[in-house]
Gaussian input, Z-matrix of N, CA and C with variables (Angstrom, degrees):
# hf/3-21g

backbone

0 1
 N
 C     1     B1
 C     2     B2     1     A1
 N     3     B3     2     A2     1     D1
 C     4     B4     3     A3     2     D2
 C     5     B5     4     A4     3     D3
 N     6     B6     5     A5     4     D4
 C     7     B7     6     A6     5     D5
 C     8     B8     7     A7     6     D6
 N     9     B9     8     A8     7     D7
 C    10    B10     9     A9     8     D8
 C    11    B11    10    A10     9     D9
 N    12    B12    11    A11    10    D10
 C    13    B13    12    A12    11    D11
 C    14    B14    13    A13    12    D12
 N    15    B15    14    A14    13    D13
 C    16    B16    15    A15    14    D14
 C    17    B17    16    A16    15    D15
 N    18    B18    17    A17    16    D16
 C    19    B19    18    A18    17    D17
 C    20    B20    19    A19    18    D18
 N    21    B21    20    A20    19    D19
 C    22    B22    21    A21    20    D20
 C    23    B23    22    A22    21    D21
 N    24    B24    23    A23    22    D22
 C    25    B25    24    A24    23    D23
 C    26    B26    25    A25    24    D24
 N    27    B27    26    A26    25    D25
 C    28    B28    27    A27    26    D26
 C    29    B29    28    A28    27    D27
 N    30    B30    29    A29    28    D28
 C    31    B31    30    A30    29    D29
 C    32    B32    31    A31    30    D30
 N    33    B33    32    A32    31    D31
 C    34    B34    33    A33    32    D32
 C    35    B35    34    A34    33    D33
 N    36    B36    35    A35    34    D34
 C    37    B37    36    A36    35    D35
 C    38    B38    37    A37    36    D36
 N    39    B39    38    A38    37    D37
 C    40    B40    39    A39    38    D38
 C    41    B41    40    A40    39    D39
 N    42    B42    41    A41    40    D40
 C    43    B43    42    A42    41    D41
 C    44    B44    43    A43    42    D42
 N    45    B45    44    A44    43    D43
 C    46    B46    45    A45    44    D44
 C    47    B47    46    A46    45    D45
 N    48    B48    47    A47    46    D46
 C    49    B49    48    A48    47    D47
 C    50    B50    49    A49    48    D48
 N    51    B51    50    A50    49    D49
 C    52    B52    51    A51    50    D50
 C    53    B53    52    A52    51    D51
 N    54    B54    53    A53    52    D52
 C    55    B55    54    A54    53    D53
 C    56    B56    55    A55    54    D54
 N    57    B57    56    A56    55    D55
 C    58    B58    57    A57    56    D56
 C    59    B59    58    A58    57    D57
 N    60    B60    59    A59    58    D58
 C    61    B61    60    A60    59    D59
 C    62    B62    61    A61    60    D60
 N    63    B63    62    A62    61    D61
 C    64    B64    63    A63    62    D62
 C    65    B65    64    A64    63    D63
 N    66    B66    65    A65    64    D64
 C    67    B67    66    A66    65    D65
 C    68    B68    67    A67    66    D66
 N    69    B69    68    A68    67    D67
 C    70    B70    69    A69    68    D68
 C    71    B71    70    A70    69    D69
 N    72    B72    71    A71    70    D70
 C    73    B73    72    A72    71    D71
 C    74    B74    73    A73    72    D72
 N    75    B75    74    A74    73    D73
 C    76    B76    75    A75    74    D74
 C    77    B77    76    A76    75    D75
 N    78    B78    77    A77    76    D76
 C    79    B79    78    A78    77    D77
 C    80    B80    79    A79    78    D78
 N    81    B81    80    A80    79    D79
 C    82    B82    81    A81    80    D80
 C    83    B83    82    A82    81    D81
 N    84    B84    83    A83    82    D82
 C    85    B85    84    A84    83    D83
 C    86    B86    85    A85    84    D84
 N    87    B87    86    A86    85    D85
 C    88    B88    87    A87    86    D86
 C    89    B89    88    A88    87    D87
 N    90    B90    89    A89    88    D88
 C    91    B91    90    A90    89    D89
 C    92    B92    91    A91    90    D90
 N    93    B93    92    A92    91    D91
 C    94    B94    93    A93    92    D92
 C    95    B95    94    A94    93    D93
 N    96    B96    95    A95    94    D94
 C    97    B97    96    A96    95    D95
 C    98    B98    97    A97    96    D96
 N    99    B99    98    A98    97    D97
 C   100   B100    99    A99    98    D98
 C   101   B101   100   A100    99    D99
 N   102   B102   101   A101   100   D100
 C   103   B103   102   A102   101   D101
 C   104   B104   103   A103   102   D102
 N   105   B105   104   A104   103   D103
 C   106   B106   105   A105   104   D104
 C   107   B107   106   A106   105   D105
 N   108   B108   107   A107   106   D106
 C   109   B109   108   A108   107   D107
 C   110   B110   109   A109   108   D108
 N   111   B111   110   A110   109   D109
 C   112   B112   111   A111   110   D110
 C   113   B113   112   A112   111   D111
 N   114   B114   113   A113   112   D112
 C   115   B115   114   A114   113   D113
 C   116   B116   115   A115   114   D114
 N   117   B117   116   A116   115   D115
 C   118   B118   117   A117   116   D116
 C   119   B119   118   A118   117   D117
 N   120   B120   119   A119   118   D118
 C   121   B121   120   A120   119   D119
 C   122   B122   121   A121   120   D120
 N   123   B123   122   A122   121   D121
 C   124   B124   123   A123   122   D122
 C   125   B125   124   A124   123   D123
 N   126   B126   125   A125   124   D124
 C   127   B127   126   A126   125   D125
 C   128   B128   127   A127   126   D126
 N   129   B129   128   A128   127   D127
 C   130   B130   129   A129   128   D128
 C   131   B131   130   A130   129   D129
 N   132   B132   131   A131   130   D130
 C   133   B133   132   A132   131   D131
 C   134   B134   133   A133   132   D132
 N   135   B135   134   A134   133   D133
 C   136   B136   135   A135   134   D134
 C   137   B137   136   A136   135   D135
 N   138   B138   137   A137   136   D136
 C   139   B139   138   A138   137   D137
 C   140   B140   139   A139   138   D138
 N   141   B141   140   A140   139   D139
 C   142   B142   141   A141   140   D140
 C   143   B143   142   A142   141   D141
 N   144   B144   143   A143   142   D142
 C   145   B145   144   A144   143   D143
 C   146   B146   145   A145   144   D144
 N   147   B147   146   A146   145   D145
 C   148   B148   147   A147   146   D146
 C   149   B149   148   A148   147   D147
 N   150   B150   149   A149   148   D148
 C   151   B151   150   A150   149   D149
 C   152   B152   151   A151   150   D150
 N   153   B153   152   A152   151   D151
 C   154   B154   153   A153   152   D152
 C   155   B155   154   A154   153   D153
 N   156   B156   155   A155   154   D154
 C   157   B157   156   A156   155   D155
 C   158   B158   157   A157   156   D156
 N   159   B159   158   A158   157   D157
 C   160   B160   159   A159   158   D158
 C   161   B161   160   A160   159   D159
 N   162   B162   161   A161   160   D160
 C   163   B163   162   A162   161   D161
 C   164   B164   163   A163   162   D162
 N   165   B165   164   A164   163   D163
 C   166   B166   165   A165   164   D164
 C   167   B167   166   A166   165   D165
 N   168   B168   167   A167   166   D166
 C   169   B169   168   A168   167   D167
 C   170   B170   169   A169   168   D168
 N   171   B171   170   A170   169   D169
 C   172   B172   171   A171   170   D170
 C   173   B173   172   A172   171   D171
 N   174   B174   173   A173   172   D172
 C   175   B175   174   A174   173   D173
 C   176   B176   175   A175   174   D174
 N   177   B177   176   A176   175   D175
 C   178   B178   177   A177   176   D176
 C   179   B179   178   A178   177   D177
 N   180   B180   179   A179   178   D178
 C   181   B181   180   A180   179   D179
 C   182   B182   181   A181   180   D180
 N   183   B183   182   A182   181   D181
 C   184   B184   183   A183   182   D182
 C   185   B185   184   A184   183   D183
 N   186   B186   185   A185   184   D184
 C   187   B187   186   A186   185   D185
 C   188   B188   187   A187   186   D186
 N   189   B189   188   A188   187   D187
 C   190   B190   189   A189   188   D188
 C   191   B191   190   A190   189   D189
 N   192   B192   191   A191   190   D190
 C   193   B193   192   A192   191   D191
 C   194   B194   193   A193   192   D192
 N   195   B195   194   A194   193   D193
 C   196   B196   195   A195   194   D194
 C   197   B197   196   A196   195   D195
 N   198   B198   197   A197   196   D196
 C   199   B199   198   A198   197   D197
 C   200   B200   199   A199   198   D198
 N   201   B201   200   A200   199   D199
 C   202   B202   201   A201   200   D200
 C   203   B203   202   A202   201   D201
 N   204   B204   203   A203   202   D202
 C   205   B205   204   A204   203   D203
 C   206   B206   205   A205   204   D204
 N   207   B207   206   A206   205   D205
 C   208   B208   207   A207   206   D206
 C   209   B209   208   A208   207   D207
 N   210   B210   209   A209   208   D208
 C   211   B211   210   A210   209   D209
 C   212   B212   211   A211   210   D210
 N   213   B213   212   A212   211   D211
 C   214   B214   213   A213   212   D212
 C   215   B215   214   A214   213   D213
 N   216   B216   215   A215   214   D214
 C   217   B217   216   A216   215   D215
 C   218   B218   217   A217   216   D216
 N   219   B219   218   A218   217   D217
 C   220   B220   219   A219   218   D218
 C   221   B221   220   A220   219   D219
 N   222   B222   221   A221   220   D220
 C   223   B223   222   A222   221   D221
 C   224   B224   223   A223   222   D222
 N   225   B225   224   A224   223   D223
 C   226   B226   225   A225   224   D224
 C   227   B227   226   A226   225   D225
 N   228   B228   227   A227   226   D226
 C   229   B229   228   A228   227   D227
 C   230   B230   229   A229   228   D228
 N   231   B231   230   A230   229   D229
 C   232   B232   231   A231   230   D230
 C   233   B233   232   A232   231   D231
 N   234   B234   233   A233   232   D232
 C   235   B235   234   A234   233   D233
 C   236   B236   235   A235   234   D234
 N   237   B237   236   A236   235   D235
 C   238   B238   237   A237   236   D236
 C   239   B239   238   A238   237   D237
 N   240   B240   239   A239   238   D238
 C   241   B241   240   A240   239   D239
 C   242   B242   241   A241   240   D240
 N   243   B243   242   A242   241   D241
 C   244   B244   243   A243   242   D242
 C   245   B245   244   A244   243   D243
 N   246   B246   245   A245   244   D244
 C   247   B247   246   A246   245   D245
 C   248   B248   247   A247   246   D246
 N   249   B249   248   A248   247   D247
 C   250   B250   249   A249   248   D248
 C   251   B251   250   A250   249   D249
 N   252   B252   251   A251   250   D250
 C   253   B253   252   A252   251   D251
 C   254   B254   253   A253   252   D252
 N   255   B255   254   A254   253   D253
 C   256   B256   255   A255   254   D254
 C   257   B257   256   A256   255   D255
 N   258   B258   257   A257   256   D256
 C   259   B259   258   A258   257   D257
 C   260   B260   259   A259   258   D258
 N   261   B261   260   A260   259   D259
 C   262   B262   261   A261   260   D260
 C   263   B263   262   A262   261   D261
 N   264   B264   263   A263   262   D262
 C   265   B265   264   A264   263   D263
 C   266   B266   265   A265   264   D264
 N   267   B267   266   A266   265   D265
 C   268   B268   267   A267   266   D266
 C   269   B269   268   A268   267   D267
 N   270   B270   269   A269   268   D268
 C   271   B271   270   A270   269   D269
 C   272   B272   271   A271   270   D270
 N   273   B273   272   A272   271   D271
 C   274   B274   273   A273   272   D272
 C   275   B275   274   A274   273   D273
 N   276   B276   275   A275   274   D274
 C   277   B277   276   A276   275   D275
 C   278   B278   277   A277   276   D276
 N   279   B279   278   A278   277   D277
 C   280   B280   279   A279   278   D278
 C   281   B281   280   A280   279   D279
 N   282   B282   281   A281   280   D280
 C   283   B283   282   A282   281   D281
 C   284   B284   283   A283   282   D282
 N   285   B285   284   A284   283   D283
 C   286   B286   285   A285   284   D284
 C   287   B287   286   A286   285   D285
 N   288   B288   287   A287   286   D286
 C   289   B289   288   A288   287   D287
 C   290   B290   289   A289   288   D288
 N   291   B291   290   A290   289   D289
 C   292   B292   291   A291   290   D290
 C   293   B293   292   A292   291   D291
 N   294   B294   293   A293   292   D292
 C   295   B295   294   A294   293   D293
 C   296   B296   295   A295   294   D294
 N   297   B297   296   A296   295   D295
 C   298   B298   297   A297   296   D296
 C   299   B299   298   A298   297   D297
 N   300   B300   299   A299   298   D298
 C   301   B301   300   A300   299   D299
 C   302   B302   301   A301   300   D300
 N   303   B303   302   A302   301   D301
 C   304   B304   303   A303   302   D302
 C   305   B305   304   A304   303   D303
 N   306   B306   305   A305   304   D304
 C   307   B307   306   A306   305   D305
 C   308   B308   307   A307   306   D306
 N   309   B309   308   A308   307   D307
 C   310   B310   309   A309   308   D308
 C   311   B311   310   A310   309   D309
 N   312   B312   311   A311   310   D310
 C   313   B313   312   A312   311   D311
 C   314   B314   313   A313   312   D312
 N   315   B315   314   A314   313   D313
 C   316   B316   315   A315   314   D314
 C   317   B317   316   A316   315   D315
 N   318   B318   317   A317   316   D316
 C   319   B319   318   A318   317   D317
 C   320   B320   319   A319   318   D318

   B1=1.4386
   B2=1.5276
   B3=1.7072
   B4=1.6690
   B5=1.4502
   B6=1.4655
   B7=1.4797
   B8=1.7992
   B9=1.0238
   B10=1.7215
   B11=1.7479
   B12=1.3199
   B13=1.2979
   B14=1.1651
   B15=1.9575
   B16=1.1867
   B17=1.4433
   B18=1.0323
   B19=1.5882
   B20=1.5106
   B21=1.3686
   B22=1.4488
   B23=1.1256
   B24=1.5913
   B25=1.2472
   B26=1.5055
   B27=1.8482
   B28=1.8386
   B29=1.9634
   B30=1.5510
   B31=1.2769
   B32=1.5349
   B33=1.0447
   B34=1.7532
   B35=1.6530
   B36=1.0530
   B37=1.6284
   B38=1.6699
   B39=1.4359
   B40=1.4650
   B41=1.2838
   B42=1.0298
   B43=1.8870
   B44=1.4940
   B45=1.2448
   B46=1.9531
   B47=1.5272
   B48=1.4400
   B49=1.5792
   B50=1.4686
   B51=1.1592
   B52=1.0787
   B53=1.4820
   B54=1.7725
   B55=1.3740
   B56=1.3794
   B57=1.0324
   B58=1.4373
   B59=2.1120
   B60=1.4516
   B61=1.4406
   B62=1.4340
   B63=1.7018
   B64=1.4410
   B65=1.4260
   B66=2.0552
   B67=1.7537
   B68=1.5951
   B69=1.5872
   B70=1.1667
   B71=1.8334
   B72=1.1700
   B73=1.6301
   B74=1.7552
   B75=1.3526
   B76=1.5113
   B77=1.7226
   B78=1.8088
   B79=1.7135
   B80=1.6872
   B81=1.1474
   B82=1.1500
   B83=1.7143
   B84=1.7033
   B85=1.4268
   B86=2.1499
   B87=1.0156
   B88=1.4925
   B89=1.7289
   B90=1.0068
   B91=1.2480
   B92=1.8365
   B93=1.4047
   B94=1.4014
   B95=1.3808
   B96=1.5242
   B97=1.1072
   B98=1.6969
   B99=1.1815
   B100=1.5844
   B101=1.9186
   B102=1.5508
   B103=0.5044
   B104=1.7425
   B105=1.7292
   B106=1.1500
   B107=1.5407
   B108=1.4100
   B109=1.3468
   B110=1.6149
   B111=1.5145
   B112=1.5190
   B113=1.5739
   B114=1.2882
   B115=1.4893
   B116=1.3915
   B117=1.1572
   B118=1.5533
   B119=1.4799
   B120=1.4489
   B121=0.9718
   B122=1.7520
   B123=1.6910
   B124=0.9006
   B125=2.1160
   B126=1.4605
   B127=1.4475
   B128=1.4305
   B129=1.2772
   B130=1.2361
   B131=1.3475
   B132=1.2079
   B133=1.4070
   B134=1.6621
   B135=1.0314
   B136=2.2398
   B137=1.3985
   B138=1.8369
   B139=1.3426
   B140=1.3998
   B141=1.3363
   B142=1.5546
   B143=1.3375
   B144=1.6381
   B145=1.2438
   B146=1.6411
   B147=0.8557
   B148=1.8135
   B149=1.8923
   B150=1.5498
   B151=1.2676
   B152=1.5828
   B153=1.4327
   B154=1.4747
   B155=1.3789
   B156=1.6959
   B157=1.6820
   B158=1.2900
   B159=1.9200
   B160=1.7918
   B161=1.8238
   B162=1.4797
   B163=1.2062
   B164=1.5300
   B165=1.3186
   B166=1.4322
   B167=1.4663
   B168=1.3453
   B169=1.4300
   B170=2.3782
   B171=1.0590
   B172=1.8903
   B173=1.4779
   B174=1.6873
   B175=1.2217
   B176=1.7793
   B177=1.4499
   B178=1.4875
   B179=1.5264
   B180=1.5757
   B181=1.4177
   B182=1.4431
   B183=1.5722
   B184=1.3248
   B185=1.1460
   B186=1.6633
   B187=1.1328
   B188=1.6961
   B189=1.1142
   B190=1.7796
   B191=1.4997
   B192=1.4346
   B193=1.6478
   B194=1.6580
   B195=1.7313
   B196=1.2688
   B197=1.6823
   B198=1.5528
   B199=1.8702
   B200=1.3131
   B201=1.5010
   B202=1.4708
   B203=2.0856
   B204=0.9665
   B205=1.5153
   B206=1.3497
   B207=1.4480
   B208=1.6479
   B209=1.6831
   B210=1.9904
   B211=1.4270
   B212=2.3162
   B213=1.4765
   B214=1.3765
   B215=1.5850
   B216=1.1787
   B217=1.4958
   B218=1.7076
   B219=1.3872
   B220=1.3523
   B221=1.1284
   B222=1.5174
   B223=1.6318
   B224=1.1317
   B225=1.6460
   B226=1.5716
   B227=1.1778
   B228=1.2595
   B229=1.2055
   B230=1.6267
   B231=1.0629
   B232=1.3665
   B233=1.1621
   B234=1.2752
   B235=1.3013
   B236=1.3725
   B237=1.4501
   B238=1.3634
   B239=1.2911
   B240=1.4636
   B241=1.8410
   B242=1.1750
   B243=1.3731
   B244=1.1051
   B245=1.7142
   B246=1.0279
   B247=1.1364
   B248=1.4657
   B249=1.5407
   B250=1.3456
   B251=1.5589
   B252=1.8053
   B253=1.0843
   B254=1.6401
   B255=0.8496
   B256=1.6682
   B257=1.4653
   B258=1.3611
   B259=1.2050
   B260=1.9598
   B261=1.8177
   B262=1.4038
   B263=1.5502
   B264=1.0360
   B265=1.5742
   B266=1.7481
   B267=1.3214
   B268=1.8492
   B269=1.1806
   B270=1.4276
   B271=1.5950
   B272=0.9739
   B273=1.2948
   B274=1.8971
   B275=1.4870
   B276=1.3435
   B277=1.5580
   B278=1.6527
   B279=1.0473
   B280=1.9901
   B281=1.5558
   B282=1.3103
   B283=1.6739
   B284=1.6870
   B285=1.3208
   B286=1.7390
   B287=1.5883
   B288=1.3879
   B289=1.0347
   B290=1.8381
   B291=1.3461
   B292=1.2504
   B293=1.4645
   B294=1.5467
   B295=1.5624
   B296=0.9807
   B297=2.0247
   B298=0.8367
   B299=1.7413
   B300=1.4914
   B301=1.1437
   B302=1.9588
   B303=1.4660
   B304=1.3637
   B305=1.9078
   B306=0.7224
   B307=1.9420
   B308=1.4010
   B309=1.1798
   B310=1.8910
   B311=2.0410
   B312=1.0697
   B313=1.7166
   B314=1.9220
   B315=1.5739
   B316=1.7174
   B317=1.5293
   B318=0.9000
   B319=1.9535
   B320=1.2614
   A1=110.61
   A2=110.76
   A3=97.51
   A4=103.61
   A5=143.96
   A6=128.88
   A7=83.67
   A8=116.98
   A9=125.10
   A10=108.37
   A11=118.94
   A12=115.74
   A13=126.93
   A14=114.31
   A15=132.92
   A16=88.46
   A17=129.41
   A18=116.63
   A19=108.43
   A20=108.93
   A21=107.46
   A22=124.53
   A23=122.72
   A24=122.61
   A25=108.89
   A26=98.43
   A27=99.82
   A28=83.51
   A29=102.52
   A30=87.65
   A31=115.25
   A32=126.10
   A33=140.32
   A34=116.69
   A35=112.82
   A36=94.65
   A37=135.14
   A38=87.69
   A39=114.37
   A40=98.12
   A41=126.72
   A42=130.24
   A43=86.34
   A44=109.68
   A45=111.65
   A46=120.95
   A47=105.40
   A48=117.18
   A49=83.63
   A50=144.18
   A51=147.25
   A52=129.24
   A53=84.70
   A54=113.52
   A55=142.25
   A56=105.34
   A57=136.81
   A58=93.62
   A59=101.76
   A60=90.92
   A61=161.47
   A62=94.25
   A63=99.38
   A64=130.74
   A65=89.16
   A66=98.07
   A67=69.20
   A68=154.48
   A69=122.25
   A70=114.70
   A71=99.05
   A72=103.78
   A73=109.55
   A74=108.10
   A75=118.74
   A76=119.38
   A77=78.47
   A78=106.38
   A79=102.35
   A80=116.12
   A81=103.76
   A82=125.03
   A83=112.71
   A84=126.69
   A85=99.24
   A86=128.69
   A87=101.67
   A88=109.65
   A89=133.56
   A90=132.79
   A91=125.65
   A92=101.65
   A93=109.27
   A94=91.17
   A95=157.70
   A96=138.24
   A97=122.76
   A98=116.54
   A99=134.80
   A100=100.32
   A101=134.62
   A102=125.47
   A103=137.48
   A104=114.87
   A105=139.70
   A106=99.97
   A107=124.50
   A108=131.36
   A109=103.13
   A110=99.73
   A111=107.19
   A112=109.48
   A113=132.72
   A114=129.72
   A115=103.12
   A116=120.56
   A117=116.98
   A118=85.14
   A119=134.87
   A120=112.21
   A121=134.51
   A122=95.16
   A123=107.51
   A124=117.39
   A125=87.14
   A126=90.24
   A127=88.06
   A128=146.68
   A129=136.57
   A130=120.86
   A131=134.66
   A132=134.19
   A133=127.55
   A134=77.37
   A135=86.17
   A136=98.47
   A137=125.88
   A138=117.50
   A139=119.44
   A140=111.84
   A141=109.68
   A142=115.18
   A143=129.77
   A144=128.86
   A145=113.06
   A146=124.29
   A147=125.35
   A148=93.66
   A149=112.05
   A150=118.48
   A151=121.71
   A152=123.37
   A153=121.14
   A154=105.84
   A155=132.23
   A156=120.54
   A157=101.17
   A158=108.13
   A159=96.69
   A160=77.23
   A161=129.39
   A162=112.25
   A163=126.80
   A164=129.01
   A165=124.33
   A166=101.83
   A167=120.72
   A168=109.60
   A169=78.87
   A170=88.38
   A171=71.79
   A172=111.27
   A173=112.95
   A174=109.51
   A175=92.43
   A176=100.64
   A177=111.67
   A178=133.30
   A179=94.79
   A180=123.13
   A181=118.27
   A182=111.03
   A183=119.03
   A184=127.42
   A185=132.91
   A186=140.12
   A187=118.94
   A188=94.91
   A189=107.24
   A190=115.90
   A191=110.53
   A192=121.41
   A193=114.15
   A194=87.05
   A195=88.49
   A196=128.82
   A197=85.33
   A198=105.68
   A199=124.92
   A200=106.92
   A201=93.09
   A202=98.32
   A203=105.20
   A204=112.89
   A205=117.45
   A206=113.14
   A207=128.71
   A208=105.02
   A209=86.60
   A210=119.49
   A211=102.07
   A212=94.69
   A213=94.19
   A214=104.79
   A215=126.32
   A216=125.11
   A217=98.50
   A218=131.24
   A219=110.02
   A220=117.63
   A221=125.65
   A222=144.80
   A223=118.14
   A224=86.84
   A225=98.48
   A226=111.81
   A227=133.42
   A228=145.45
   A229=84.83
   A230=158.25
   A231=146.12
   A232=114.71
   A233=140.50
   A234=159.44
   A235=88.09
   A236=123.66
   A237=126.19
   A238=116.26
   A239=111.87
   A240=123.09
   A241=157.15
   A242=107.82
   A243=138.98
   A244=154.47
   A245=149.80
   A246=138.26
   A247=119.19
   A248=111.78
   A249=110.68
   A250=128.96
   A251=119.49
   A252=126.36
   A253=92.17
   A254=155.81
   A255=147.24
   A256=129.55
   A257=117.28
   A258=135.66
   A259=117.99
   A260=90.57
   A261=91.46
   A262=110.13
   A263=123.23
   A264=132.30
   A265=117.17
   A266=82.48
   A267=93.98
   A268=113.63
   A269=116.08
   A270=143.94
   A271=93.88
   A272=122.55
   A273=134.91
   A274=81.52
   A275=134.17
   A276=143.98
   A277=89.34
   A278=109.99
   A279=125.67
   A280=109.48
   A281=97.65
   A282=79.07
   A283=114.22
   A284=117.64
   A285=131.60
   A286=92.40
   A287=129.53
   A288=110.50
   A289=97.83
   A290=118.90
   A291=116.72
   A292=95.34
   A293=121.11
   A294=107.09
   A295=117.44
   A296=132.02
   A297=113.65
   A298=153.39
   A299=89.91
   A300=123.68
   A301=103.69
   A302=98.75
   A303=115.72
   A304=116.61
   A305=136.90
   A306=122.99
   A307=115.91
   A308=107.62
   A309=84.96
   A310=115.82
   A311=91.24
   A312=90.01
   A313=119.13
   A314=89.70
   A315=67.73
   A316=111.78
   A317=91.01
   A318=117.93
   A319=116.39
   D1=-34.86
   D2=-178.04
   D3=-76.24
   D4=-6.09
   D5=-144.85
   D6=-114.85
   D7=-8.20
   D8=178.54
   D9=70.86
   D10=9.89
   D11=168.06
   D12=-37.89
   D13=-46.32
   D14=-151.97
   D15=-75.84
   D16=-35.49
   D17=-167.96
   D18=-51.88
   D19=-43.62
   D20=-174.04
   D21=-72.97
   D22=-9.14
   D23=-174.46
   D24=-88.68
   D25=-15.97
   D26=-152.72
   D27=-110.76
   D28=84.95
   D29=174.39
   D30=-92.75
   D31=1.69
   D32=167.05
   D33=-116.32
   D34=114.41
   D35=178.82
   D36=-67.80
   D37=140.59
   D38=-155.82
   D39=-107.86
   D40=162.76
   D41=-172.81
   D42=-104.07
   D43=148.02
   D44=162.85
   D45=-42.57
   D46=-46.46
   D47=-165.48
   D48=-68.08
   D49=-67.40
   D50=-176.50
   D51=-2.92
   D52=-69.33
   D53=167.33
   D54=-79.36
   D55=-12.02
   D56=-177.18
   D57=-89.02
   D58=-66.52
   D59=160.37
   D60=-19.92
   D61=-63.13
   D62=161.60
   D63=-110.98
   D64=34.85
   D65=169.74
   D66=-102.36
   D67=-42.14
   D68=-157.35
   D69=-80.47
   D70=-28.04
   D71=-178.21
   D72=-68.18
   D73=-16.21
   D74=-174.72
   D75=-66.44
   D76=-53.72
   D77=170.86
   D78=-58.09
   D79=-46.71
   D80=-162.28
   D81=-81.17
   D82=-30.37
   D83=153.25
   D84=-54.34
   D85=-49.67
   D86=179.24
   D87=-80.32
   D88=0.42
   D89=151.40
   D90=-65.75
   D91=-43.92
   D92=173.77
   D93=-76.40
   D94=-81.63
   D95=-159.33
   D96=-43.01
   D97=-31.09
   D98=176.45
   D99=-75.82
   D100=-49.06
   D101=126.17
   D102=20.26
   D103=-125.55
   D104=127.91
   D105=17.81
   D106=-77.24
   D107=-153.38
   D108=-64.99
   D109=-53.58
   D110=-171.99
   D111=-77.53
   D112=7.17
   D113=150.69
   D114=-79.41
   D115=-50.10
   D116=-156.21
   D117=-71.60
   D118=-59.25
   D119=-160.08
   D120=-60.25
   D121=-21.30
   D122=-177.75
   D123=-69.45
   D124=-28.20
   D125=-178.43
   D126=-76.18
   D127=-72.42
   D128=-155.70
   D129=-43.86
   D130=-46.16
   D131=119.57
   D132=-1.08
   D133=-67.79
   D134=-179.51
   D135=-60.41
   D136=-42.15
   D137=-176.31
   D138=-77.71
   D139=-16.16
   D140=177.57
   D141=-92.06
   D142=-11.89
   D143=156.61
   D144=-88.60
   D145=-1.61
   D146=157.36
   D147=86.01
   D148=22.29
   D149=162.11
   D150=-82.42
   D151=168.04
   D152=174.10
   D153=-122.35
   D154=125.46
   D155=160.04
   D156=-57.15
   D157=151.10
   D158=-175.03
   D159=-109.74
   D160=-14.63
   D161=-175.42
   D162=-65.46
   D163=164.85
   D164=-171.92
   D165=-86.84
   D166=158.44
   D167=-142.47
   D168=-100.63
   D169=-12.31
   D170=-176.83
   D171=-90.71
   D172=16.59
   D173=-171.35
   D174=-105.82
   D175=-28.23
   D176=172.84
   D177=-57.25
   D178=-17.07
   D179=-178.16
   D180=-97.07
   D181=-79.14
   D182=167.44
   D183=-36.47
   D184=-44.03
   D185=179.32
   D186=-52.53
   D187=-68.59
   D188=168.83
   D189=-44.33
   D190=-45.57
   D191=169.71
   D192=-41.73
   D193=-66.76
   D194=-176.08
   D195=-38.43
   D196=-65.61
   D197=165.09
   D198=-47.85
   D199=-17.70
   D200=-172.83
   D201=-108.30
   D202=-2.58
   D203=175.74
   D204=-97.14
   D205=-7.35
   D206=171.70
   D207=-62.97
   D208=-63.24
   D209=-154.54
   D210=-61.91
   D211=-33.51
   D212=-170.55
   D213=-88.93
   D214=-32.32
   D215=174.35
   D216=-67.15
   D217=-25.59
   D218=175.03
   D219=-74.55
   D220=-29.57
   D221=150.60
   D222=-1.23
   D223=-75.45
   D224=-171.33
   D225=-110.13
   D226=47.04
   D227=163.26
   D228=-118.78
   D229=-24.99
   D230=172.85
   D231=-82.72
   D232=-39.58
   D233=-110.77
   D234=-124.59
   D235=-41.26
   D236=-178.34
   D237=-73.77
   D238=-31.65
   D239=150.06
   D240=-62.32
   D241=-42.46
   D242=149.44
   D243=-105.43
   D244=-145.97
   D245=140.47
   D246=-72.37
   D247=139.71
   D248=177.59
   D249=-58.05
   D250=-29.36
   D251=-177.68
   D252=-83.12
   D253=-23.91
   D254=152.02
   D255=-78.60
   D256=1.14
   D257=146.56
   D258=-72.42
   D259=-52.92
   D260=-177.63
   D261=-60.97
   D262=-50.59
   D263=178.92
   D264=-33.39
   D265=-57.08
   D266=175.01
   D267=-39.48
   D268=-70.24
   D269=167.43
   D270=-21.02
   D271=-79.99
   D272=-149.77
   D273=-51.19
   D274=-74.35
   D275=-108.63
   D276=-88.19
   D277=-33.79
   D278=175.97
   D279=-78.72
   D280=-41.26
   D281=179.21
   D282=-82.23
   D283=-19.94
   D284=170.73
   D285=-66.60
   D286=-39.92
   D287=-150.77
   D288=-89.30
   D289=-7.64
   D290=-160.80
   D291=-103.71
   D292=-32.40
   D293=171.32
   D294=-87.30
   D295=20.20
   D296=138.21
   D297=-81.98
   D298=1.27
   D299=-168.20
   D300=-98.38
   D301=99.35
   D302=174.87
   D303=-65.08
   D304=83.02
   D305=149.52
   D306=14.16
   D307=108.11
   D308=157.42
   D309=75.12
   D310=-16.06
   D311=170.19
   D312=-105.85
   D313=122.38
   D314=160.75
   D315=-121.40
   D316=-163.55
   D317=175.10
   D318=-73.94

């Protein structure tokens, strides 16, 4: 909004939620395609080393979704507040901080 780009994109008016929307549904269709890729690839892989995934393949999917639709709605729920390079940081520092955090193990 400060660099005045948005004007050009919003040549009919659009409600915020609107827009804010199908920048999040956008992120998230190229997430499921990125997704998608890295199962298949991964099985294709598993078939060319004469290995088997024992996981269920919608757990292979959904999971990452989930996580990755957490991580981008916190995005832009920051991003709309602040600066983006201190938005991005946050993100990073939460999502490092969350795969460091094992299930089920303690100390």
């Amino acid at each position: 909004m400060r660099s005045g780009t948005i004007l050009a994109v919003m040549a009919r008016t659009v409600r915020r939620w609107e827009f804010l929307l199908g920048k999040y549904l956008g992120v998230q269709m190229l997430m499921g395609v990125y997704i998608l890729f890295l199962v298949a690839t991964s099985y294709l892989f598993g078939w060319i080393g004469g290995e088997r995934i024992q996981a269920s393949v919608w757990i292979l999917i959904v999971y990452p979704m989930v996580r990755y639709a957490i991580y981008s709605a916190m995005a832009m729920f920051l991003v709309t507040v602040m600066h983006p390079i201190v938005a991005f940081g946050i993100v990073v520092v939460i999502s490092v901080l969350t795969g460091m955090v094992v299930p089920g193990v303690t100390s």
